[in-house]
C-alpha positions as CSV (number, residue, x, y, z in Angstrom):
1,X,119.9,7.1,124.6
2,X,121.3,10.7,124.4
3,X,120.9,13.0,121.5
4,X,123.5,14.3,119.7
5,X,124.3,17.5,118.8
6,X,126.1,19.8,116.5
7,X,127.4,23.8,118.1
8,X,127.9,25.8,115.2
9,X,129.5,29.4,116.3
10,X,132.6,31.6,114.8
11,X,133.2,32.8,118.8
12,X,135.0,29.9,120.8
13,X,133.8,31.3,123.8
14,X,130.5,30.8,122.9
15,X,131.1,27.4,121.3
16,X,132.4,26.2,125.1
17,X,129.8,28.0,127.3
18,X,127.1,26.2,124.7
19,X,128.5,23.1,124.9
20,X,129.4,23.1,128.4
21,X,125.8,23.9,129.1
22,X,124.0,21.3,126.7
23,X,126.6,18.3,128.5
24,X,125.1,18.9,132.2
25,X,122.2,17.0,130.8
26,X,122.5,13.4,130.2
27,X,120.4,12.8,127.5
28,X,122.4,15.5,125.7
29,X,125.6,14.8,124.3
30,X,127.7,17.5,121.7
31,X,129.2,15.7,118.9
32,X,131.1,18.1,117.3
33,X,131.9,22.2,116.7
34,X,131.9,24.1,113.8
35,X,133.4,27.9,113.4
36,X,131.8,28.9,110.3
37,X,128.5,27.9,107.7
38,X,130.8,25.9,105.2
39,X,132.0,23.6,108.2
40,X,128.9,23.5,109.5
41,X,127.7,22.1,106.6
42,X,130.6,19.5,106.3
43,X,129.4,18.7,109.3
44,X,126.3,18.0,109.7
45,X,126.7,15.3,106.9
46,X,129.6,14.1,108.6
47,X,128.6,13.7,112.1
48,X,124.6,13.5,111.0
49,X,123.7,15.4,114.5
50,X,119.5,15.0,116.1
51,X,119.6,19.1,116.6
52,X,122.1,21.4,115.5
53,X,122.9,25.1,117.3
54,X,123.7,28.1,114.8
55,X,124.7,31.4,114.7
56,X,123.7,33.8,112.1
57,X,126.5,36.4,111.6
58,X,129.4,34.1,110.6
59,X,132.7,34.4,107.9
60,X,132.7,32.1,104.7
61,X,128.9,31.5,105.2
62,X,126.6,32.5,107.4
63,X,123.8,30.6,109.0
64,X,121.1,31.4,106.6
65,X,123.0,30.1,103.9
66,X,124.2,27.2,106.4
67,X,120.9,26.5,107.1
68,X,120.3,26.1,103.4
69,X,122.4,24.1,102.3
70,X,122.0,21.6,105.1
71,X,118.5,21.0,104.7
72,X,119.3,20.0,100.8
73,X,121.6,17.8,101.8
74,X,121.1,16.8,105.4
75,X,118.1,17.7,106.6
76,X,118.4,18.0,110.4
77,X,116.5,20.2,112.9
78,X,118.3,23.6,113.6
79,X,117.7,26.0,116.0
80,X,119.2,29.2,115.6
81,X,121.1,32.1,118.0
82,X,120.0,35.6,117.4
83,X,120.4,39.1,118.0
84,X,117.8,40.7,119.7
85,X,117.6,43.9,117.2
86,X,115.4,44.3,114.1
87,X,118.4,43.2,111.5
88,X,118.8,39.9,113.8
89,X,115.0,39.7,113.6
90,X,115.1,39.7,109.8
91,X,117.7,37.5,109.6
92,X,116.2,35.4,111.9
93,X,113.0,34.9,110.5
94,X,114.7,34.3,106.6
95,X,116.6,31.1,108.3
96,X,113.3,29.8,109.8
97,X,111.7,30.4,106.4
98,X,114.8,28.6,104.9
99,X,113.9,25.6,106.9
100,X,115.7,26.1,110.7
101,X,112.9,25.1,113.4
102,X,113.0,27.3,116.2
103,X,115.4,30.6,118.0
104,X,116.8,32.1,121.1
105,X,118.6,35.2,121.8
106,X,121.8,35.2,121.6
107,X,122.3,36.9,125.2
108,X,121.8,34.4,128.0
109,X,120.0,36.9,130.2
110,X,117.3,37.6,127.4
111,X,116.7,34.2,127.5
112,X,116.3,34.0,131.3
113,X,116.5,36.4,134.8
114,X,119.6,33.7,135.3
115,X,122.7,31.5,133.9
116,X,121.1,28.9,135.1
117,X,117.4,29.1,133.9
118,X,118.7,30.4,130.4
119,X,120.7,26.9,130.6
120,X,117.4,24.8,131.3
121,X,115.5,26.6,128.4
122,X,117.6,25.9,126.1
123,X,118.6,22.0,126.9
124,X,114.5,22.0,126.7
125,X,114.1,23.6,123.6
126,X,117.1,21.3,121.9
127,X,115.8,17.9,123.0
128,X,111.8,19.1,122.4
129,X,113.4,19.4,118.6
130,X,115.4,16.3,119.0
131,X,112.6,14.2,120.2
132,X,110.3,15.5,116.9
133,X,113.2,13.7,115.0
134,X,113.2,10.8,116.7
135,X,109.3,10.3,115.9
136,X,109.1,11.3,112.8
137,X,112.0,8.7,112.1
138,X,110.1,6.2,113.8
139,X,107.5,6.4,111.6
140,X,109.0,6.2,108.1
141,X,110.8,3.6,109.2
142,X,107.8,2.1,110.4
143,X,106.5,2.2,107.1
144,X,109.4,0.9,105.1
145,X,109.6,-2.3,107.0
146,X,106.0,-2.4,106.4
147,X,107.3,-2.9,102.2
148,X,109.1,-6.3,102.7
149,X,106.8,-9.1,102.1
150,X,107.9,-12.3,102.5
151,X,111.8,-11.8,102.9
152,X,111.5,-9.5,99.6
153,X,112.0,-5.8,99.4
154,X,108.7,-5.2,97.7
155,X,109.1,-1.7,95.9
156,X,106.4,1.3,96.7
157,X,105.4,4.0,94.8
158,X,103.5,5.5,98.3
159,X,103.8,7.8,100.9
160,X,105.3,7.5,104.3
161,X,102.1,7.4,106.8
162,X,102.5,10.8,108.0
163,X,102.0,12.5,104.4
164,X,99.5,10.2,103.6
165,X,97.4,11.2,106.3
166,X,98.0,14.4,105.6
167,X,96.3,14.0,102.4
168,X,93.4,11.9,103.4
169,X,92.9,14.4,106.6
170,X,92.7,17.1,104.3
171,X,90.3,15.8,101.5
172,X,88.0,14.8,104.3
173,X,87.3,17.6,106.0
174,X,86.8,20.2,103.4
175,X,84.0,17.6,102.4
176,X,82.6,18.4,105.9
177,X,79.7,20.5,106.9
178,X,80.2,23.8,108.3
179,X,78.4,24.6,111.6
180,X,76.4,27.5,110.4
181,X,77.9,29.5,113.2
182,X,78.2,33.4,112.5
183,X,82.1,34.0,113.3
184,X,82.8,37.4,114.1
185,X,86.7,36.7,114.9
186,X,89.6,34.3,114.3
187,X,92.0,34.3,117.0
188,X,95.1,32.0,116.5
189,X,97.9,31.4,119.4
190,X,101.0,30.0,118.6
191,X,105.1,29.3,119.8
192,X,107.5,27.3,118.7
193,X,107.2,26.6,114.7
194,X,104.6,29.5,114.7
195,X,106.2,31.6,112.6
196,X,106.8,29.2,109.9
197,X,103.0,28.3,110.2
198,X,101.4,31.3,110.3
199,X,103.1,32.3,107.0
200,X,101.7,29.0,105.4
201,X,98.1,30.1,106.8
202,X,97.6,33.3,106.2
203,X,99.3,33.6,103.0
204,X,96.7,31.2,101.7
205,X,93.6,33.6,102.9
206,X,92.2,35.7,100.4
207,X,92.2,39.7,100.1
208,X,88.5,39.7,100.8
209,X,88.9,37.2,104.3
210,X,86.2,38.1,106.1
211,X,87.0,38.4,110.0
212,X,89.2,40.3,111.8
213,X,92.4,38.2,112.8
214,X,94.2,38.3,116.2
215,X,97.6,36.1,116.4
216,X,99.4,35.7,119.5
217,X,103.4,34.4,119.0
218,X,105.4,34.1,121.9
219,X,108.1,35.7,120.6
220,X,110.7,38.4,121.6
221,X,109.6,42.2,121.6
222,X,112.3,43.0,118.7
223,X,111.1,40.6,116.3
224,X,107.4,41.2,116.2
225,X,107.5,43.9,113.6
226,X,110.0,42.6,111.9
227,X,107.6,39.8,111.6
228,X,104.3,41.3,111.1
229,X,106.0,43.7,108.2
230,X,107.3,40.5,106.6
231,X,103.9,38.7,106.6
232,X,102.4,42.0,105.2
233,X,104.1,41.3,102.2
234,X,103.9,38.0,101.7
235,X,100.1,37.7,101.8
236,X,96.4,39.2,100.2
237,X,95.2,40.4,103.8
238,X,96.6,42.9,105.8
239,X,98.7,42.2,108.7
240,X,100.4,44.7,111.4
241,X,101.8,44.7,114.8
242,X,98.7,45.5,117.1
243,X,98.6,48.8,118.8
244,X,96.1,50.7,121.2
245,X,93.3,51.7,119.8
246,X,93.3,49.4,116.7
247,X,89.6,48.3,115.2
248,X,89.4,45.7,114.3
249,X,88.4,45.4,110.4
250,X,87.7,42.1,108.0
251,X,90.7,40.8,106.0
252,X,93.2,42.6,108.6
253,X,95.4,40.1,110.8
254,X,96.8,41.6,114.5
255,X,100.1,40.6,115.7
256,X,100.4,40.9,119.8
257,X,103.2,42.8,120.2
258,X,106.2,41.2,121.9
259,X,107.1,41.6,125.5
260,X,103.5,43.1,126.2
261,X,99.6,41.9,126.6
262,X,96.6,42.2,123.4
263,X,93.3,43.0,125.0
264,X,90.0,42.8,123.1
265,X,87.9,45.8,124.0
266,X,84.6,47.1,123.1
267,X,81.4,44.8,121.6
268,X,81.6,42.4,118.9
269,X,80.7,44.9,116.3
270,X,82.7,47.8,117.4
271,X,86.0,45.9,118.7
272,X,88.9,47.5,119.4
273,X,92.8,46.3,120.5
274,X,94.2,47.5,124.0
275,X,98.2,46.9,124.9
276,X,99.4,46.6,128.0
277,X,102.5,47.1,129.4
278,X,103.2,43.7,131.4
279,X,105.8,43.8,133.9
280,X,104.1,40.9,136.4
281,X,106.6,38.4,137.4
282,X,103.8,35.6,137.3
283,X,102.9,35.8,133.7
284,X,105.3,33.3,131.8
285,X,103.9,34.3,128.4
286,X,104.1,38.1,127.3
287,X,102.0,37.5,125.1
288,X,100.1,35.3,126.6
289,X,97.0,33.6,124.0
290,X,95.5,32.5,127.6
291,X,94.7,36.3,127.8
292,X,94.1,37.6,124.5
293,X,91.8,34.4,123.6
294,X,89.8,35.8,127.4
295,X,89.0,38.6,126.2
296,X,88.2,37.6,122.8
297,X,85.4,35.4,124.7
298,X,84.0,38.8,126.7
299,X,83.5,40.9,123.9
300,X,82.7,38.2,121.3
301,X,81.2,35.8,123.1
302,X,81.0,32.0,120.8
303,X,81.2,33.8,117.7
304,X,84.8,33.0,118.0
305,X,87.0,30.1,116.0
306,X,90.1,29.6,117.8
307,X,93.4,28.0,116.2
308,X,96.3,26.8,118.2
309,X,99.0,25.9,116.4
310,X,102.4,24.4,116.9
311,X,104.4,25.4,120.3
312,X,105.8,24.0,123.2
313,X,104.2,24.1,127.0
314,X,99.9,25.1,127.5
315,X,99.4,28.3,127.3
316,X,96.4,28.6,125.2
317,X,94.1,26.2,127.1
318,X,92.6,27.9,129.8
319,X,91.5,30.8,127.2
320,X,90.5,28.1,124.8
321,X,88.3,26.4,127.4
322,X,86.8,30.1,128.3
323,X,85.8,30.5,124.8
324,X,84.3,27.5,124.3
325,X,82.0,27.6,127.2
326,X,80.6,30.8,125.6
327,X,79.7,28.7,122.6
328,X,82.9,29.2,120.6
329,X,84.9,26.5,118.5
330,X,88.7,25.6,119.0
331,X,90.5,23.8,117.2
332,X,93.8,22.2,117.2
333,X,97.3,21.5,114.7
334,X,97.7,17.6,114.6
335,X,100.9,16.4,116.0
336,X,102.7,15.2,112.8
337,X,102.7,18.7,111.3
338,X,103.5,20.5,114.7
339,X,107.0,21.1,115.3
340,X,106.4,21.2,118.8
341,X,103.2,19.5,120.0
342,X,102.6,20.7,123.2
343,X,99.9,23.6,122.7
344,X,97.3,21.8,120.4
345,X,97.9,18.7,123.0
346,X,97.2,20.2,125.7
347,X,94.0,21.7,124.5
348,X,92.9,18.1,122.8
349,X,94.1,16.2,126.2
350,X,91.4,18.7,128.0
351,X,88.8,17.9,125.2
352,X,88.6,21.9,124.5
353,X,89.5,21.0,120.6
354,X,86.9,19.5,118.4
355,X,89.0,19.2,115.1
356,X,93.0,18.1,114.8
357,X,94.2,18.8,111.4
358,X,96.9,19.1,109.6
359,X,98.8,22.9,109.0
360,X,98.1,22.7,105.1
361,X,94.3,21.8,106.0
362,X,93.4,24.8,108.0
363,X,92.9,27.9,105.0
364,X,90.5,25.9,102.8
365,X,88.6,24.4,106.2
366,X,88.7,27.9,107.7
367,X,87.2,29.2,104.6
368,X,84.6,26.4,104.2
369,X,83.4,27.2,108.3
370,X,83.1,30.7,107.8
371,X,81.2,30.9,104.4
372,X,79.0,28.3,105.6
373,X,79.6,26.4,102.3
């Protein structure tokens, strides 16, 4: 079974080279084009695509407003194609808030060293958001059959599963008894969906939060300010793009800058951020959480409570099962809320995490672990 897809792009050279590229893979089939937001809206209900590709800067409407509309009317997972300056960044980041999934830059060779690997990440990318379709379907239609009793459509006022659970997770653990640890950092990594979910966290954190936070995104070096300025004003604690020489301070969230490496120097109760320029060929992730969460686990030891969040591939594990052989406590995003779940899988697979929850669980069960209520 192939997914189907929906290229939406004013530029008809870009249309073909996306669609050209997305139709070497099999299990990838384009559907239909669109030059501009209204048609891509028209579109989309039309042709009801799995994924959808959009551009931002379009005539008529552009892709925010595209993006709008289309998830009032046909919600469908969009990923967008953006500029790798701080207007594209801001643009990007409104469409993600207005419901698209996941990005790339727009220029194939910030995606990749070649055409080709550029090409492979994003046939990846579109059928990793594809496939979250597919089970999410699966499941509400799992359900639904689950109302006909006896050859009769039996009406019901519930839930699909996945909410429900969402609810029942949630009222269960912020019942549960905090470990009495004394936390002297929260260190969250986080890719694709991150940005989406580390608004819903930390705007739910109070002005008076009582850690330091570091937050690794893989994401490009453009957008992170962009980013950390928007999440500055959007919630009670503080939150900046990390820089050399940074203490780290209670109520104040760190954003690894794009494109380079956050350190943790010092001792746990004088802690300070180092940034290194990165230009090893072997590191996939810049930044990686593998090393920011290692050197959270030097200087603070298991006073630690690591989050991973949503995002495709690993990285995240190896400095998640550092930490927690110094004492500290990981937990993980539970697949139904993850956009991607690849990170918080592959530190439950590896039996690092010892909690799965849902995104909208975390503040109050943070807050309940750390007060030791």
């Amino acid at each position: 079974m192939s997914f189907k897809v929906l290229v939406v792009d004013d530029s008809s050279f870009f249309r073909r080279r996306v669609t050209d590229i997305l139709n070497e893979d099999v299990n990838l089939e384009v559907i239909g084009v669109a030059i501009n937001g209204i048609d891509a809206v028209e579109k989309a209900i039309a042709l009801k695509p799995d994924v959808i590709t959009m551009d931002i800067e379009m005539p008529l409407l552009n892709g925010i407003e595209a993006v709008k509309q289309i998830m009032a009317k046909a919600p469908t997972a969009i990923i967008m194609f953006s500029s790798l300056t701080h207007d594209g960044a801001k643009a990007t980041l409104e469409a993600l808030d207005a419901g698209a999934l996941d990005f790339l830059p727009k220029k194939f060779n910030e995606i990749a060293k070649t055409t080709e690997d550029a090409g492979s990440v994003l046939r990846q990318r579109v059928k990793q958001l594809a496939r979250k379709k597919m089970v999410r379907a699966a499941r509400v239609s799992s359900f639904r059959s689950r109302t006909v009793v006896e050859g009769k459509a039996k009406v019901s006022h519930a839930t699909p599963p996945n909410v429900a659970t969402k609810t029942t997770t949630h009222q269960n653990l912020t019942f549960r008894k905090s470990s009495g640890k004394k936390y002297k950092l929260l260190a969250i990594g986080t890719s694709t969906g991150g940005p989406v979910a580390l608004q819903k966290l930390l705007t739910q954190l109070p002005e008076d939060f009582p850690l330091p936070i570091i937050m690794v995104q893989h994401m490009p070096a453009a957008f992170t300010l962009a980013f950390a300025n928007r999440l500055n004003g959007l919630c009670k604690i503080k939150v900046s793009q990390a820089n050399s020489g940074d203490i780290l301070k209670p109520g104040h969230a760190y954003l690894a800058p794009g494109g380079k490496q956050m350190i943790i120097d010092g001792t746990e109760n004088a802690a300070k951020l180092r940034i290194l320029e990165d230009n090893s060929e072997r590191m996939a992730f810049k930044p990686s959480v593998d090393i920011s969460f290692a050197s959270a686990a030097k200087v603070f030891g298991g006073n630690v409570l690591g989050i991973i969040l949503t995002g495709m591939g690993a990285d995240g594990r190896e400095g998640s099962r550092l930490l927690k052989s110094k004492g500290a406590t990981i937990w993980a995003q539970d697949e139904e809320s993850c956009v991607v779940y690849g990170m918080p899988q592959a530190v439950k697979v590896a039996g690092i995490s010892e909690l799965s929850m849902s995104l909208e669980s975390f503040p109050a069960v943070i807050l309940k672990e750390i007060q030791h209520g």
